[in-house]
Backbone as a ProteinNet text record, in pm:
[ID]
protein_1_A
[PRIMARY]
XXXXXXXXXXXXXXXXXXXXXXXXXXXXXXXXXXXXXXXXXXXXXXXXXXXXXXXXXXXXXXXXXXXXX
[TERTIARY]
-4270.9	-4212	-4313.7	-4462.5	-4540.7	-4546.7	-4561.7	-4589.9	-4471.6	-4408.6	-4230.4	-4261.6	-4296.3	-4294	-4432.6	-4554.4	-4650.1	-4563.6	-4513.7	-4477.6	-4374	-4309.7	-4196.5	-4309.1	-4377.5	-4460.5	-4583.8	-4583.7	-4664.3	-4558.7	-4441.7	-4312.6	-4299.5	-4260.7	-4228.7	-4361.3	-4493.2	-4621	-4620.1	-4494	-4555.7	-4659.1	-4691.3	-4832.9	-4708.2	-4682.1	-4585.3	-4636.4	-4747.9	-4857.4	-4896.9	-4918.4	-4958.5	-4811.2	-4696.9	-4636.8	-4585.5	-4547.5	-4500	-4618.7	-4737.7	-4809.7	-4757.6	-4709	-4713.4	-4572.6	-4443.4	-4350	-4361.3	-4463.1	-4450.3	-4509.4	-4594.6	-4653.1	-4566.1	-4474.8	-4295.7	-4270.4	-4228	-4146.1	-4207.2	-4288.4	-4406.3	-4358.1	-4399	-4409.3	-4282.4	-4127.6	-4034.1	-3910.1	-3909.3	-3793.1	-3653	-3604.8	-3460.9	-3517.6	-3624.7	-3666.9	-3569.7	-3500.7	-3441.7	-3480.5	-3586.1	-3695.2	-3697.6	-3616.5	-3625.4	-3556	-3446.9	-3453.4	-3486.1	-3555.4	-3670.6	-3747.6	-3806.7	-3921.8	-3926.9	-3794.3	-3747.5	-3792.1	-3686	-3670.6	-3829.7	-3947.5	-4040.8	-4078.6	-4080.2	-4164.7	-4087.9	-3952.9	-3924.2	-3975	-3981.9	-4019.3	-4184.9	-4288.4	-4415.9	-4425.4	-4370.8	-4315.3	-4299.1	-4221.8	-4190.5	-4264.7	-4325.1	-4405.3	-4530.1	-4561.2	-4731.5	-4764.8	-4825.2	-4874	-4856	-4739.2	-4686.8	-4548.9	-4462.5	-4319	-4246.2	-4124.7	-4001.2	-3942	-3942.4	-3794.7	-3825.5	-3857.7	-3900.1	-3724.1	-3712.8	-3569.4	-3520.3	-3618.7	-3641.5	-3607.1	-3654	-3693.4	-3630.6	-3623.7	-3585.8	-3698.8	-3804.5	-3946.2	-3925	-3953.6	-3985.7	-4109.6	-4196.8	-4326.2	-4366.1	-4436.5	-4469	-4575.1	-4621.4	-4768.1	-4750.8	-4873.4	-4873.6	-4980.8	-4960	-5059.7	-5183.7	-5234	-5393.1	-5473.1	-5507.5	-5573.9	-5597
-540.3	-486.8	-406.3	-440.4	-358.6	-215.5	-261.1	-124.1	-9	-58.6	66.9	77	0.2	34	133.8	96.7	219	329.5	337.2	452.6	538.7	469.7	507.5	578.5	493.8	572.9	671.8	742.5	866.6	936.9	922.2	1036.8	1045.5	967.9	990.3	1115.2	1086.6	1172.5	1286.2	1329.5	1413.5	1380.8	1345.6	1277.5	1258.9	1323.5	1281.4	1209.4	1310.7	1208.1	1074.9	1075	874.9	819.3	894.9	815.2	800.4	846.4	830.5	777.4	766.4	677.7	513.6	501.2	371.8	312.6	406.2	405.1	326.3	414.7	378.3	230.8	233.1	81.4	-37.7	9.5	-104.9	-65.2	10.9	14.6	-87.2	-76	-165.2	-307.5	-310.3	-510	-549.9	-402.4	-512.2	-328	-359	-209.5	-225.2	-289	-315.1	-323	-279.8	-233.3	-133	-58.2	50.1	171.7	220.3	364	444.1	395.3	508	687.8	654.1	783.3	848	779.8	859.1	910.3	825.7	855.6	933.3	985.9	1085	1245.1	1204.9	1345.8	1374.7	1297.6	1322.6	1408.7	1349	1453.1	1556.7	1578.5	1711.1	1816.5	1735.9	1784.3	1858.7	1745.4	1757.8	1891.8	1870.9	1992.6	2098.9	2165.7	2256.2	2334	2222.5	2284.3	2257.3	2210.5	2153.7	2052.1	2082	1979.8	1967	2046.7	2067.9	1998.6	2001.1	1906.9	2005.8	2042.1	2092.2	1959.2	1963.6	1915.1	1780.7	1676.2	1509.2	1484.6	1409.7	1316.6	1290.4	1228.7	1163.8	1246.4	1340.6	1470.8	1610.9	1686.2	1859.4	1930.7	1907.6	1981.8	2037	2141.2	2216.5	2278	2298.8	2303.1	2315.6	2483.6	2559	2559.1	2564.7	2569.4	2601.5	2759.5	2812.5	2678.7	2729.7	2630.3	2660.7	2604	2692.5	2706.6	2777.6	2824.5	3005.5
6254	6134.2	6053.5	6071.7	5991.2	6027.8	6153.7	6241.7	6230.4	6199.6	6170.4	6009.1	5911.4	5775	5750	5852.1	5852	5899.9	6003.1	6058.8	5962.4	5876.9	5763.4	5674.6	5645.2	5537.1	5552.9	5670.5	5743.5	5727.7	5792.6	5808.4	5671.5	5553.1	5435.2	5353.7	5414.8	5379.2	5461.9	5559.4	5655.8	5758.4	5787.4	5873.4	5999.2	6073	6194.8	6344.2	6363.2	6457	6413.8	6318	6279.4	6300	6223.8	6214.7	6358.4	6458	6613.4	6659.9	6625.9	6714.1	6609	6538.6	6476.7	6531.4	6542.2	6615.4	6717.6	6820.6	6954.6	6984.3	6852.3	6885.5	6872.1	6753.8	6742	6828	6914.3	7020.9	7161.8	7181.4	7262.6	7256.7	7142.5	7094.2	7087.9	7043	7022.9	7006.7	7153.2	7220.8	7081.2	7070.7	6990.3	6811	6798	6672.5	6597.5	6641.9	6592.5	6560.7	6631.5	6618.9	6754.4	6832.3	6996.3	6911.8	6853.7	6849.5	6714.4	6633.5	6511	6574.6	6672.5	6757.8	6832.9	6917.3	6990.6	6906.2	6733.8	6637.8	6642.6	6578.1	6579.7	6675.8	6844.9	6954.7	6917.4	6896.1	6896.8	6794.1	6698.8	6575.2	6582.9	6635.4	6658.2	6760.2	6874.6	7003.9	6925.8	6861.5	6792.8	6724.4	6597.8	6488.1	6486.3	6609.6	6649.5	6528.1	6452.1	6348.7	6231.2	6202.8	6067	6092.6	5985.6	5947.8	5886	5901.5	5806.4	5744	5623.8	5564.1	5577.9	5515.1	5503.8	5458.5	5570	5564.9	5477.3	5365.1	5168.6	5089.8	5152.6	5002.3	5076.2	4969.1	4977.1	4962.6	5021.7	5050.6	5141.7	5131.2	5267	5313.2	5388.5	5405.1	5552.3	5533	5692	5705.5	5854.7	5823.1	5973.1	5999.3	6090	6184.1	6372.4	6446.5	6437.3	6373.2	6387.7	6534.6	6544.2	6708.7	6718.5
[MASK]
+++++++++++++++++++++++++++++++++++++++++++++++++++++++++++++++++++++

């Protein structure tokens, strides 16, 4: 349960890599957690926009950020 309330509160900060690595670690210890497909939106999300986030689930922020490279 900690490990999904960290992971809530990276996604809620934007931080999407912490938060899917904190995901995956509930998912590990305990599959019927209820995060396979947050965890799913995330890769897609991460896939997409490399290391930046559109649009926090919580809030009406919106916030771009080119890949740096």
């Amino acid at each position: 349960m900690a490990l999904k309330l960290q992971g809530l509160a990276h996604e809620y900060l934007l931080n999407n890599e912490k938060a899917l690595t904190a995901f995956d670690e509930a998912l590990k210890i305990n599959p019927k957690i209820g995060l396979k497909r947050k965890a799913d939106l995330l890769r897609k999300k991460i896939a997409v926009n490399g290391k930046a986030d559109i649009t926090g689930s919580e809030t009406s922020i919106q916030i771009k950020v080119c890949n740096e490279g």
